[in-house]
N, C-alpha and C positions, 0 to 999 in steps of 0.2 A: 366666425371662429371655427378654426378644424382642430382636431384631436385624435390622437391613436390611441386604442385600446391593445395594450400589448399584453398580453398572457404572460405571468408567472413562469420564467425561467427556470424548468426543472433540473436541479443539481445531481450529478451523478455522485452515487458514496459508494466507495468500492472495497472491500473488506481482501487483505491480504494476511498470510502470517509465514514465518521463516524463524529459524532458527540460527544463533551466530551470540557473536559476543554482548557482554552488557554495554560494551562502549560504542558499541557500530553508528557512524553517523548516518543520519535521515540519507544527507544524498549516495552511500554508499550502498541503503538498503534496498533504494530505488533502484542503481543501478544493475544492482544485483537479481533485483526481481526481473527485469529487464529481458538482462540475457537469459532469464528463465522460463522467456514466450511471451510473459505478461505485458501486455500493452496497459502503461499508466502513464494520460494523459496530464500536462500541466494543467488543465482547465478543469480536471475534476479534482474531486476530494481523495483523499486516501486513505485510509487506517492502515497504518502496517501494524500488527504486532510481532514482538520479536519474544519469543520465548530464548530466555537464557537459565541458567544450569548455575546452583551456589556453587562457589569457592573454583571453578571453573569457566572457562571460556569453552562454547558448542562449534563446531565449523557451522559455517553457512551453508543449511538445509532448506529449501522451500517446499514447506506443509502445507501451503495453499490449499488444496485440492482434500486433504487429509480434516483440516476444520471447518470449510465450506461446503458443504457438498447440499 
């Protein structure tokens, strides 16, 4: 009888945030982050959060850098 011992797949979680409207779709924000240097693979996780602004809509700002650090 043979067997492989395969180690635990470590998951990458990757914390982003941006600023833009309360309606902004998932793959919009992605793309958006995108052209903004970030490399966010399909194979990992992502958190985007989106700060948005009451009674208003914010342009699309990446704060990335500004709540990660």
């Amino acid at each position: 009888m043979e067997t492989t011992i395969r180690p635990p797949q470590h998951r990458t979680v990757r914390h982003f945030a941006m600023e833009g409207p309360k309606d902004l779709p998932r793959d919009a924000a992605v793309a958006f982050l995108r052209e903004c240097g970030h490399e966010i693979r399909d194979n990992e996780d992502a958190i985007i959060r989106i700060m948005i602004a009451a009674g208003r809509d914010l342009p699309l700002k990446d704060i990335t850098a500004e709540c990660y650090r």
